[in-house]
C-alpha positions as CSV (number, residue, x, y, z in Angstrom):
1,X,255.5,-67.6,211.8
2,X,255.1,-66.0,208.5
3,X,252.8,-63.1,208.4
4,X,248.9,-63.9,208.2
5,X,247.5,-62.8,204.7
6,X,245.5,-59.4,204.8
7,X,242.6,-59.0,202.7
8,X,242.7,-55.8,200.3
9,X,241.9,-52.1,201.5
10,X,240.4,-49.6,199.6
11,X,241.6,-46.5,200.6
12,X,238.9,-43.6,201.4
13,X,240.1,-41.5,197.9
14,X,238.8,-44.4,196.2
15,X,235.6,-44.1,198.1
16,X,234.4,-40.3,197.4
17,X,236.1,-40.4,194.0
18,X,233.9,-43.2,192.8
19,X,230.8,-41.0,194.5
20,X,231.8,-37.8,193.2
21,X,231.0,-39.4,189.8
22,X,228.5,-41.3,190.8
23,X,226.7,-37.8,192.0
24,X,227.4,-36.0,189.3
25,X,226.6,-38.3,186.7
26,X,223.1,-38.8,188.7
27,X,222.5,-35.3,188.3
28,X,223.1,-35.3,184.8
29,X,220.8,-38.3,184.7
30,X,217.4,-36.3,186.4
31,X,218.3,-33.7,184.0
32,X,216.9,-35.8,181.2
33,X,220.7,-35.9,179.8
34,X,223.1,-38.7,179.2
35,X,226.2,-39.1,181.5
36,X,228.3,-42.2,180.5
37,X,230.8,-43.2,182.5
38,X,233.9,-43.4,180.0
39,X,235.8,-47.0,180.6
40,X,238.6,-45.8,179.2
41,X,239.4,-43.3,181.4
42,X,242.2,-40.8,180.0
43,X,241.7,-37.8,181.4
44,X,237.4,-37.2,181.7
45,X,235.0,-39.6,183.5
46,X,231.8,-38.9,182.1
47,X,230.6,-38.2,178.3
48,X,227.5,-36.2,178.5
49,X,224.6,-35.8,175.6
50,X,222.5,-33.0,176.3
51,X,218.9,-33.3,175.8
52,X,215.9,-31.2,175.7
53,X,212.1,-32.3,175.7
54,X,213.3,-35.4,175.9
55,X,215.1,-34.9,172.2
56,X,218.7,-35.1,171.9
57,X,220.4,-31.9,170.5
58,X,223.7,-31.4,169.0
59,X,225.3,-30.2,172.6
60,X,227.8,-32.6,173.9
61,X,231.1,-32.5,176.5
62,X,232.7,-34.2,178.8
63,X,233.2,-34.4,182.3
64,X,236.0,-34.7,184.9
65,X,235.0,-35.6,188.7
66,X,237.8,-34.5,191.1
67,X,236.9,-34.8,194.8
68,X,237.8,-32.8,198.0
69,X,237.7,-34.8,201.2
70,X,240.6,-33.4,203.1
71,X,243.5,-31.0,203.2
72,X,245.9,-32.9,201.8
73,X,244.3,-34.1,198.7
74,X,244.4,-33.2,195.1
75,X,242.0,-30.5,195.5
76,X,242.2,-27.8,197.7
77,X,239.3,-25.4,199.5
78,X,240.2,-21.5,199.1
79,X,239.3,-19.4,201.4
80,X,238.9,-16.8,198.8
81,X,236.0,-19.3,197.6
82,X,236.1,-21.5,194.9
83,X,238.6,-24.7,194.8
84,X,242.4,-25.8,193.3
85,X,242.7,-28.6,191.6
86,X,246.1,-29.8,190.3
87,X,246.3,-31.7,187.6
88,X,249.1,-33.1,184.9
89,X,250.3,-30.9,182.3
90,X,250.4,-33.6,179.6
91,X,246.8,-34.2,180.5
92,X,245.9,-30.4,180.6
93,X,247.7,-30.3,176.8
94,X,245.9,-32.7,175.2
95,X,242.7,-30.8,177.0
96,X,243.8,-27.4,175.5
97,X,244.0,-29.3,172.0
98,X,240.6,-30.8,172.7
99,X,237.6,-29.7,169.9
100,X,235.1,-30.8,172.5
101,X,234.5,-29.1,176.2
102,X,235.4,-30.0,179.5
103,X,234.3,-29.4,182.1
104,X,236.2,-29.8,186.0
105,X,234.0,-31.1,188.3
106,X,234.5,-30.8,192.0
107,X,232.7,-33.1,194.3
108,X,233.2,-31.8,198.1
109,X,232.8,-35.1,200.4
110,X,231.2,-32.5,203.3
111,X,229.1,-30.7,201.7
112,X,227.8,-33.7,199.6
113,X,227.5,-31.1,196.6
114,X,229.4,-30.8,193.2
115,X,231.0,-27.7,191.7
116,X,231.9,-27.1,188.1
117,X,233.9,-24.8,186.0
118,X,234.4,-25.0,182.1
119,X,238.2,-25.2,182.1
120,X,239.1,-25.4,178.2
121,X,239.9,-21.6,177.8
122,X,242.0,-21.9,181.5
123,X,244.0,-24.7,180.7
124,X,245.0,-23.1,176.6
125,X,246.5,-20.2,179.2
126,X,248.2,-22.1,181.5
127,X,249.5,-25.0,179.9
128,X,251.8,-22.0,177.8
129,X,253.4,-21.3,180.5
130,X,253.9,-24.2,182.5
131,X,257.4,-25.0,183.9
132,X,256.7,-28.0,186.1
133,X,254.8,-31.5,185.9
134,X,251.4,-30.3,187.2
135,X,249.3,-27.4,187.0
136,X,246.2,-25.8,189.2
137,X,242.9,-25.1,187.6
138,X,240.6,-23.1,189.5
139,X,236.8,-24.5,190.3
140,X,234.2,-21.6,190.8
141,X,231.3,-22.6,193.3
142,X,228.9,-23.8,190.8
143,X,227.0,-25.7,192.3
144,X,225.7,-28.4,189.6
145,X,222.2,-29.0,191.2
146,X,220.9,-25.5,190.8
147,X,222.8,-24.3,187.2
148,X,221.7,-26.3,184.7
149,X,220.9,-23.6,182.6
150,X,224.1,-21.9,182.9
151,X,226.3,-25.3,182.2
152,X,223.8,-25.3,178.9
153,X,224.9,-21.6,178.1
154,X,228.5,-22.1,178.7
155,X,228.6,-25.5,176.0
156,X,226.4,-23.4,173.5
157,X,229.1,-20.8,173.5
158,X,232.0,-23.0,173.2
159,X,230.3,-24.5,170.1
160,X,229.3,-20.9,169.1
161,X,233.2,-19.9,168.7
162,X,234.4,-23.5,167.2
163,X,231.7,-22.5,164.2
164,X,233.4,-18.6,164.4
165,X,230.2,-17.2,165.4
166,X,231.0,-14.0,167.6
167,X,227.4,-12.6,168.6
168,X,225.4,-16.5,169.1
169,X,221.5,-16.3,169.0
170,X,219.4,-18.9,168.6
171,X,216.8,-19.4,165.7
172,X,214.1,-21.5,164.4
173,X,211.2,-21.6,162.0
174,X,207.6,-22.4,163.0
175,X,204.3,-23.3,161.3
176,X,200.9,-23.1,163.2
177,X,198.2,-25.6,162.4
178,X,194.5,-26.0,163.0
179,X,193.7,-29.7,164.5
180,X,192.9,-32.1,164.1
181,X,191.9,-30.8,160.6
182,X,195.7,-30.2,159.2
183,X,195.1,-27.0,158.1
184,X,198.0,-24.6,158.0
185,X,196.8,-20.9,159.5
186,X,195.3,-18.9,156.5
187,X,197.6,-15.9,155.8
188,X,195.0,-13.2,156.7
189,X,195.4,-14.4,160.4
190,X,198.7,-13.0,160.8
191,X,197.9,-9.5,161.2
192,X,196.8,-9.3,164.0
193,X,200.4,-11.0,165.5
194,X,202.8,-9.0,167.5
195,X,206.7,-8.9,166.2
196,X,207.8,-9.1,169.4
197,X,207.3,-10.9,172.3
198,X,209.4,-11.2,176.0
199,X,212.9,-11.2,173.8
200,X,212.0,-13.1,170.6
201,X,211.3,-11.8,167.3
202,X,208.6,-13.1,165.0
203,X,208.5,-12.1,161.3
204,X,206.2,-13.7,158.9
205,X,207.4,-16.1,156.8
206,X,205.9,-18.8,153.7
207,X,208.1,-21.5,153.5
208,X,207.5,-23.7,150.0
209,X,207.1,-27.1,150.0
210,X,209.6,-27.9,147.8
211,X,212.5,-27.0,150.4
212,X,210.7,-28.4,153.4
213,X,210.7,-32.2,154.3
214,X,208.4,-34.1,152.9
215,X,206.6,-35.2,155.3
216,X,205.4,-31.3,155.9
217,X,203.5,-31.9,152.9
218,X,200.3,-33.7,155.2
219,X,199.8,-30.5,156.4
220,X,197.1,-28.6,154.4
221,X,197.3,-25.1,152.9
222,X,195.0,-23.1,151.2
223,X,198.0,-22.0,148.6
224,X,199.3,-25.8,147.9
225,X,202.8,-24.5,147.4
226,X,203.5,-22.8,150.8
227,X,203.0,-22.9,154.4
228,X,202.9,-19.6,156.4
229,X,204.6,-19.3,159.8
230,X,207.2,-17.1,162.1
231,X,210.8,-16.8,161.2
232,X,211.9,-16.7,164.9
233,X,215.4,-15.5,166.8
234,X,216.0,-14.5,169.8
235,X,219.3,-13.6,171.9
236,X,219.8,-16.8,173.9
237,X,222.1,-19.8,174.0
238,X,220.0,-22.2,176.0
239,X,217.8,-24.0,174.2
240,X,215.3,-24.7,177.0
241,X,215.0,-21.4,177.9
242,X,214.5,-20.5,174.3
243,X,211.6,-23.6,173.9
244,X,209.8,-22.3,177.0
245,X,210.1,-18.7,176.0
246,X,208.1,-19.7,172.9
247,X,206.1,-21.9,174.7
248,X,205.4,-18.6,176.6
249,X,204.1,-17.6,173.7
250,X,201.7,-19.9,172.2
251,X,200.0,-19.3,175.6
252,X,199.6,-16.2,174.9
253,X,198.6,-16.1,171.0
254,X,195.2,-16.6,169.9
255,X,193.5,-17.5,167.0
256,X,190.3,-18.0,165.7
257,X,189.3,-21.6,166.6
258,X,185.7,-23.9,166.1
259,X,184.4,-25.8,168.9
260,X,186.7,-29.2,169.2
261,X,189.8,-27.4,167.5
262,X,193.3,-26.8,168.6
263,X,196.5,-25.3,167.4
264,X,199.6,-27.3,167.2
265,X,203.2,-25.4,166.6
266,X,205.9,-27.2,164.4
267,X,209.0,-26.0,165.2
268,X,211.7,-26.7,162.9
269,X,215.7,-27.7,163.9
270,X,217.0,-24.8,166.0
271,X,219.9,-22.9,164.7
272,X,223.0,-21.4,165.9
273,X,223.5,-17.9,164.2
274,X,225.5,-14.7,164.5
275,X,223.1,-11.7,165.2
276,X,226.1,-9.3,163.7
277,X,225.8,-11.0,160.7
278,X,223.7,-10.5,157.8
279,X,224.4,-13.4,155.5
280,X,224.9,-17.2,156.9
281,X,227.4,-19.6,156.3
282,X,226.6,-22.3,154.6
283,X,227.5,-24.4,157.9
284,X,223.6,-25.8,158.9
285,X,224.4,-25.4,162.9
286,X,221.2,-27.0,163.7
287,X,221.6,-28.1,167.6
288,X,218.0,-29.4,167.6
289,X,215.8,-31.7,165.4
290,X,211.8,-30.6,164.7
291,X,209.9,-31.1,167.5
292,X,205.8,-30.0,167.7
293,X,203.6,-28.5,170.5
294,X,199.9,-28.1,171.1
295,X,197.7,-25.8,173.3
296,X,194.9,-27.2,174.3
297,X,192.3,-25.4,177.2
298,X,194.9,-23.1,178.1
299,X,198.1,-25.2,178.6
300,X,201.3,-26.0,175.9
301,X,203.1,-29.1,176.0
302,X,205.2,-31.0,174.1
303,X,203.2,-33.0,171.9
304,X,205.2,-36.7,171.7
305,X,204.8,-37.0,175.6
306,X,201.0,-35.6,175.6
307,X,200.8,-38.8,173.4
308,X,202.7,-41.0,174.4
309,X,204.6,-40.7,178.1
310,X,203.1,-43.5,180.3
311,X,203.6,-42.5,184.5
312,X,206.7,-43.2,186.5
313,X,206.9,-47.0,187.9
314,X,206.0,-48.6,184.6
315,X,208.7,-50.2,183.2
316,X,209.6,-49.4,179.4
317,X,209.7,-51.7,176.5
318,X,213.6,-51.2,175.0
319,X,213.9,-53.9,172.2
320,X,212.2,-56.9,170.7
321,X,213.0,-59.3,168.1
322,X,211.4,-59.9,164.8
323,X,208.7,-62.3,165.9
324,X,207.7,-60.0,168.8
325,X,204.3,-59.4,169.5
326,X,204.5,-56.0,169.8
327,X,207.1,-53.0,170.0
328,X,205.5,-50.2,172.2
329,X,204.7,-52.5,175.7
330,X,204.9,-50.9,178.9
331,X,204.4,-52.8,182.0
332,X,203.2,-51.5,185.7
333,X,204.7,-54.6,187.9
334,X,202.5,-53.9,191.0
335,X,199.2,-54.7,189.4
336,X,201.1,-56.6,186.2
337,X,199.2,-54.7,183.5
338,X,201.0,-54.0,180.3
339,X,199.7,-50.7,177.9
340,X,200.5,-49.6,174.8
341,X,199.7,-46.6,173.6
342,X,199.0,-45.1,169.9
343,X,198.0,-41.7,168.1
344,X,197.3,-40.9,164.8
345,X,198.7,-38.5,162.1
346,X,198.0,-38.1,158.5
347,X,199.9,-40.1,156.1
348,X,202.6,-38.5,154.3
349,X,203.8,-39.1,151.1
350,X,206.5,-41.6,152.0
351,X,203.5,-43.9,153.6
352,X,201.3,-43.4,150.8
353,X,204.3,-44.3,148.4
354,X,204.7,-47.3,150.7
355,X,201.2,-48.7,150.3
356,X,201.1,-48.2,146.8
357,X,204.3,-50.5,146.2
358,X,202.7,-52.9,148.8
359,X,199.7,-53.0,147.0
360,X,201.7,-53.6,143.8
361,X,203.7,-56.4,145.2
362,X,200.5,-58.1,146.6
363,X,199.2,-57.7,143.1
364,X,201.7,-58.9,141.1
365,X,201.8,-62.7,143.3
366,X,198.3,-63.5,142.1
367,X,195.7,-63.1,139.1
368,X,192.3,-63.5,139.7
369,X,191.0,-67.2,137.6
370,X,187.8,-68.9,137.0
371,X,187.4,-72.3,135.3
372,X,185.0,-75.4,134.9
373,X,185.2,-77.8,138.0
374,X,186.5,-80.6,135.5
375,X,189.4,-78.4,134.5
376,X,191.3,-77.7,137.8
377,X,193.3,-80.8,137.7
378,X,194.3,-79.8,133.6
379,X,194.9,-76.8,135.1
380,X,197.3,-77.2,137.7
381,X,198.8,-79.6,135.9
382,X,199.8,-77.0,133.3
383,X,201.1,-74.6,136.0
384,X,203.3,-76.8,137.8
385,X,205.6,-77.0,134.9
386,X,206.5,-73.1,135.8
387,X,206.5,-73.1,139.8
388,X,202.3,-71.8,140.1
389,X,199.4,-74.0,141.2
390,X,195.6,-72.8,141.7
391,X,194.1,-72.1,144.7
392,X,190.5,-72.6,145.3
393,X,188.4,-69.5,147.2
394,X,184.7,-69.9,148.0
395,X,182.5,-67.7,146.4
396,X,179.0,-67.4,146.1
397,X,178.0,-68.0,142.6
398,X,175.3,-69.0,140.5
399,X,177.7,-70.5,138.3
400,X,177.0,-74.3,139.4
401,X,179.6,-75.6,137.3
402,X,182.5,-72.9,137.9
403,X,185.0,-72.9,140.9
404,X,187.4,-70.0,141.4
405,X,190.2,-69.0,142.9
406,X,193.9,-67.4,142.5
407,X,196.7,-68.4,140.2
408,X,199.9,-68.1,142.6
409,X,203.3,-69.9,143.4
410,X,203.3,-71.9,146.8
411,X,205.2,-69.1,149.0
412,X,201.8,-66.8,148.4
413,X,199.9,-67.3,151.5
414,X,197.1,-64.7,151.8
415,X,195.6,-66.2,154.5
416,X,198.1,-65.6,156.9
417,X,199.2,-62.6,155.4
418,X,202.5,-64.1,153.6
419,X,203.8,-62.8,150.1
420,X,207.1,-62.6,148.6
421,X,208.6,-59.4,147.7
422,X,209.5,-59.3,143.9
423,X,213.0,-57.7,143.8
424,X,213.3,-57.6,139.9
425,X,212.2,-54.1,138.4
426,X,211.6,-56.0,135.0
427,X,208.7,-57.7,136.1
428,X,207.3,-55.3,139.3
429,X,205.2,-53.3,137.1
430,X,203.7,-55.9,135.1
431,X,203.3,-58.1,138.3
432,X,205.6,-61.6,138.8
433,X,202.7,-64.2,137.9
434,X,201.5,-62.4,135.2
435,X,205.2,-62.1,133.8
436,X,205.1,-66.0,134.1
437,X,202.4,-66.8,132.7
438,X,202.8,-64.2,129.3
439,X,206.9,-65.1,129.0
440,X,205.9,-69.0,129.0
441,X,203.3,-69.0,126.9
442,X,201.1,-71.1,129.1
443,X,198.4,-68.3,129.0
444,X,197.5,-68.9,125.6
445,X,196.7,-72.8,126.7
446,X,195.4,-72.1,130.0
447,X,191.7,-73.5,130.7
448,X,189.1,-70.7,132.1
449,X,189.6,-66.9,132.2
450,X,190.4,-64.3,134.2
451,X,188.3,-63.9,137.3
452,X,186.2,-60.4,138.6
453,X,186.6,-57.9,140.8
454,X,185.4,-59.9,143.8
455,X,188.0,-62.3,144.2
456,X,190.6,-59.5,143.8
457,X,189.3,-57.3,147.2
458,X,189.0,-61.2,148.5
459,X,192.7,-61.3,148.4
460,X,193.2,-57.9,149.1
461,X,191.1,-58.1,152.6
462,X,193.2,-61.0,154.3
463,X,196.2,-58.0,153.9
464,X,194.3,-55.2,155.4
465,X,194.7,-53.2,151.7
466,X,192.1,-51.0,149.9
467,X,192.4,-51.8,146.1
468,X,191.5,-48.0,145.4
469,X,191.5,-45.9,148.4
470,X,194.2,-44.8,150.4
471,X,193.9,-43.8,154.5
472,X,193.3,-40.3,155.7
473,X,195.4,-40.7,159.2
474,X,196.9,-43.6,160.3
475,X,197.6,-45.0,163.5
476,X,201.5,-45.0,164.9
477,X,203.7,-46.2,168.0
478,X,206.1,-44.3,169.4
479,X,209.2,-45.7,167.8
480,X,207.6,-44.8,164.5
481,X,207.1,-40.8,165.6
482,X,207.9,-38.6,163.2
483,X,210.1,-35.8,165.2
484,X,207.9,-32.3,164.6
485,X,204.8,-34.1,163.0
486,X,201.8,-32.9,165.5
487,X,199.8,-35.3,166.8
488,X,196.2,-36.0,166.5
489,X,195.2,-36.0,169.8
490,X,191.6,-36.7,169.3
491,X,192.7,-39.7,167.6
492,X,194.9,-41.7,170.2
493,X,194.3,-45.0,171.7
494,X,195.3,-46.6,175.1
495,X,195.4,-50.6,175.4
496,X,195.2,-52.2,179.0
497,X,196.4,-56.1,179.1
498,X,196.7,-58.6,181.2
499,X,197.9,-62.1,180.3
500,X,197.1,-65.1,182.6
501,X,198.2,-68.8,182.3
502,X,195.3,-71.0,182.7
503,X,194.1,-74.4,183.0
504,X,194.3,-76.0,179.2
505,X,190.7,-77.5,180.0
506,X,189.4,-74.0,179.8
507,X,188.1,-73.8,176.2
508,X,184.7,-72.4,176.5
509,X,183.5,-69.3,174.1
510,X,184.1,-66.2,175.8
511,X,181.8,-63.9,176.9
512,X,182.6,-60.1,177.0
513,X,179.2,-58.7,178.1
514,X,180.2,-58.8,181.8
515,X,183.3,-56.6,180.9
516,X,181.3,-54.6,178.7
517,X,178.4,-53.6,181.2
518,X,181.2,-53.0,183.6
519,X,182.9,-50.5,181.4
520,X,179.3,-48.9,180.4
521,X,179.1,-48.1,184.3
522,X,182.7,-47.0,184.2
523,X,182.7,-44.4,181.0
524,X,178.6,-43.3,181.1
525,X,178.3,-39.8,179.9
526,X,182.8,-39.1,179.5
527,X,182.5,-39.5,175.8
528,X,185.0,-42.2,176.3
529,X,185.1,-45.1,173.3
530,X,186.0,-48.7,173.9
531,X,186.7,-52.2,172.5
532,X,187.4,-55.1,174.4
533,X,189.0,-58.5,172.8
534,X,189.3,-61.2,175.1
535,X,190.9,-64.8,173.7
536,X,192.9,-68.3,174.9
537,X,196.3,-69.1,173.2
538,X,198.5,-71.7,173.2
539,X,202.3,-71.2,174.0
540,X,203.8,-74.1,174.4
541,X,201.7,-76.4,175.6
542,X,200.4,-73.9,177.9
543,X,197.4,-72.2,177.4
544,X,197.1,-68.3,177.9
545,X,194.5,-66.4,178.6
546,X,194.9,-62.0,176.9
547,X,192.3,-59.8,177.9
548,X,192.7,-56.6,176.4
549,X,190.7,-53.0,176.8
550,X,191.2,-50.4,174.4
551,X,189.9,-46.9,175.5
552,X,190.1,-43.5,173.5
553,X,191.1,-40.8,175.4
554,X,189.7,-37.3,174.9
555,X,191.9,-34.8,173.5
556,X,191.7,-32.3,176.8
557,X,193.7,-35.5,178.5
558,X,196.9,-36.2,178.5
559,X,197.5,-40.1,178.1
560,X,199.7,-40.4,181.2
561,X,196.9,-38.8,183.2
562,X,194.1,-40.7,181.3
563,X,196.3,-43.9,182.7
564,X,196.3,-42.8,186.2
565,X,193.0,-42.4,186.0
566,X,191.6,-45.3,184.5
567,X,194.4,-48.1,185.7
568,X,192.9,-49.2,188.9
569,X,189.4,-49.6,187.7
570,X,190.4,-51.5,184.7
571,X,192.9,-53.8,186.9
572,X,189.4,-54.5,188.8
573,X,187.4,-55.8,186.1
574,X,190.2,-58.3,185.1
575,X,190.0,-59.7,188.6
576,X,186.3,-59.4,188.4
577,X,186.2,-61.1,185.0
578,X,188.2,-64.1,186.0
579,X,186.4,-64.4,189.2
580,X,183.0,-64.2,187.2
581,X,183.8,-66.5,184.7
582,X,185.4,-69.1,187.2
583,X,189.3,-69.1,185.6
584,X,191.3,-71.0,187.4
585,X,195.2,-69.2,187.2
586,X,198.3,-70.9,187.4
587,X,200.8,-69.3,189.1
588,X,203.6,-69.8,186.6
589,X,203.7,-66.8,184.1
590,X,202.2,-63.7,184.9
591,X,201.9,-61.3,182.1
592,X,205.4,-59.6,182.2
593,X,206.9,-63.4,182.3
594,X,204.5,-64.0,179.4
595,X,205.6,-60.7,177.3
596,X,209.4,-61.6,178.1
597,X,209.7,-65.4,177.6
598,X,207.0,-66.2,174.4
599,X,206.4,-62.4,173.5
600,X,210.0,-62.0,172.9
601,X,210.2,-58.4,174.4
602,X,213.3,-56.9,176.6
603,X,212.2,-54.6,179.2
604,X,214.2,-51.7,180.9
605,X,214.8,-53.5,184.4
């Protein structure tokens, strides 16, 4: 007999190698950081992105897991301390050629823990002098849990020589603002500011405009051409330790505030520098990108989660597709309630810019027209011959025998909020219809006149566009968060959800007074606003039932602790609603089904 067929064995290297990386990937992974696993594995396991605040810097390296399990491995325990790890000396070549850092990983299978050592410096020695097929590169006991900060330090300083700077510090700018007002900190305030605080250096500095991004401009200053702040530095290389010695700071700075007021920090890119130095390179060595922090009632926090970090166990919205309903969706899966969550800022210059041209394109797809009621079909048939048509609009008029209305091509659809963009420069400023109309000739033969005012903010309202006035603050998502803008935190809004698929034979008028008395009971005397929306859809043949409460949280909370607060009462008046009101649910599509399947939203799960 033949042997009988064995079924592969994975050896126990396998084993602990794959959970060496496995741990120290993790690690990296509670750190807030990036740690991908690299599939083409030539020499490092993991490529690392190092992030702080939740904002990625300009830190990266890359990792290689070895693990010790036994004596006769590829690594070997000292008993000096520390471990040996030999490695090929083609491999340890290319390292010592390498522009980026590495760093040698140990995981030790007893002591379930991981070890590092930065290794590019020890293999450019060794790999000299090699005169066999392998070399040993020694592991100090790191251990990766508990030296974050140091593994943050040691890629700093890599970075610090590749850009030739021989005594690294760290530097930033940053501007102070009253909020939620926008109002940059008059200049007479900064006397009474200390140069010096715990390490870092603070002199005054006014920053103009005109070198700043744009977008700084929303903040408000008393000169119009420059904002005053710090010129900040300080001898470190870890960026975290830098951001919560400033942080540090703001606790400890004070100035002159009215009652409902706050100060917000912008904080511009940090900077690699050489203290030695005098003059720069013209190499930016920015590591960081702007971020923004508030103090309010005695704490400092990082202002983009203040607004908009929802508690663990909701499950994050990642992507959506163009019909989406919505881009900022979070769900909680135990009691099936979706948020989103908002804030508001000023608008810049780039937004401003923006509703201008949309106001413009909206303009140019129609002109205002009036004519007698006998003269709409000459009329339209006059403007077919060019692509336009008339569209009535009731108005109130005491004009008996008028009718009026729009003069527009057939893709103009205001009532749904549809225009086509005019691409053509030539006729954008004069507007597309009007162009028409004036390069035909038609409007010399045309019966009726131009229309008024009225019809014009008519059209204007189905788009949601003021005519004359532009927006103070607007409302924003967080994948529209400008990085360092602060946020208005008086100004936020949190939406609770729930969708429900009903019986289609449920079609009466809703009433919302039972959810409103519940939530007058709930909020009395917190100062808390709200708006509740509650409406039946059909998807599909099947009818869905959205009820929706917004709440405004006060600016004292943050909006992940506002949720945690409010969640579970909110979940009960759903139930209660649908109870009241006698909804019979089917079973089918709850409202993370719903979001995924007809809202066309991919979740992180």
């Amino acid at each position: 007999m033949g042997k009988e067929p064995r079924m592969p064995l994975r050896p126990k290297n396998h084993i602990v190698g794959d959970v060496g990386q496995s741990t120290a990937a993790l690690i990296f992974k509670k750190w807030g950081w990036t740690a991908d696993i690299v599939q083409s594995d030539y020499g490092e396991d993991i490529s690392i992105d190092i992030f702080v605040n939740n904002s990625r810097t300009a830190l990266n390296f890359r990792c290689q897991v070895k693990s010790f399990y036994s004596k006769d491995g590829q690594v070997r325990k000292l008993k000096s301390g520390g471990y040996s790890v030999s490695l090929d000396v083609g491999l340890c070549l290319f390292w010592s050629e390498c522009y980026y850092p590495i760093i040698l990983a140990v995981y030790d299978n007893l002591a379930d823990k991981v070890y590092w050592t930065h290794i590019n410096n020890q293999v450019r020695a060794k790999v000299l002098n090699a005169k066999s097929a392998t070399i040993s590169l020694f592991v100090d006991e790191n251990d990766l849990q508990l030296t974050k900060n140091l593994l943050e330090k040691s890629i700093s300083q890599y970075y610090s020589k590749i850009l030739m700077i021989n005594s690294p510090s760290l530097s930033c700018h940053v501007v102070p603002v009253i909020m939620p007002f926008y109002y940059s900190i008059p200049l007479c305030d900064f006397s009474f500011i200390n140069s010096e605080f715990d390490g870092i250096y603070f002199d005054f500095k006014s920053m103009d405009y005109e070198k700043l991004p744009s977008w700084l401009t929303a903040i408000k200053s008393l000169n119009g051409q420059y904002l005053n702040g710090w010129y900040v530095t300080c001898d470190l290389e870890s960026i975290e330790e830098f951001y919560n010695k400033l942080k540090d700071f703001f606790l400890n700075i004070e100035f002159p505030l009215s009652d409902n007021e706050w100060i917000s920090f912008i904080v511009s890119p940090v900077k690699l520098y050489d203290s030695n130095k005098k003059v720069d390179s013209n190499w930016r060595k920015e590591l960081t990108d702007w971020i923004s922090f508030s103090k309010i009632n005695g704490s400092c926090f990082y202002d983009f989660d203040y607004s908009f970090k929802v508690p663990e166990g909701f499950i994050n919205q990642i992507a959506a597709k163009a019909a989406s309903w919505g881009k900022n969706y979070s769900i909680e899966p135990e009691f099936d309630i979706a948020v989103q969550v908002y804030s508001s800022i000023p608008t810049t210059p780039v937004f401003r810019e923006y509703l201008k041209q949309q106001r413009n394109q909206i303009s140019g797809n129609f002109i205002s027209w009036k004519c007698l009621k006998t003269d709409v079909e000459k009329l339209n048939d006059i403007l077919n011959d060019i692509a336009l048509g008339f569209k009535e609009i009731e108005l109130k008029s005491y004009e008996e025998d008028s009718i009026f209305g729009i003069i527009c091509d057939s893709m103009f659809l205001p009532e749904i909020g549809i225009y086509p963009n005019n691409n053509e420069w030539k006729t954008f400023e004069k507007g597309k219809v009007e162009s028409m109309l004036q390069d035909s000739g038609v409007i010399n033969v045309l019966p009726g006149e131009k229309g008024n005012y009225i019809i014009d903010d008519f059209i204007y309202g189905f788009f949601g566009v003021d005519d004359k006035n532009l927006p103070e603050k607007v409302m924003i998502e967080p994948f529209n968060y400008i990085s360092g803008m602060p946020l208005d935190h008086s100004g936020r809004s949190v939406s609770f959800q729930k969708l429900f698929e009903i019986d289609g034979e449920f079609i009466e008028v809703y009433n919302n007074d039972f959810i409103l008395s519940k939530l007058s009971v709930l909020l009395e005397d917190t100062g808390v606003q709200y708006q509740v929306d509650v409406i039946v859809f059909d998807c599909d043949g099947r009818s869905i039932l959205s009820i929706n409460i917004s709440l405004n949280p006060p600016c004292y909370i943050s909006t992940g602790f506002f949720l945690m607060n409010y969640i579970n009462s909110i979940c009960l008046i759903f139930d209660e609603y649908l109870s009241f009101s006698n909804i019979k649910v089917n079973k089918g599509y709850n409202t993370m089904k719903i979001l995924k399947f007809f809202g066309e939203i991919y979740l992180d799960n």
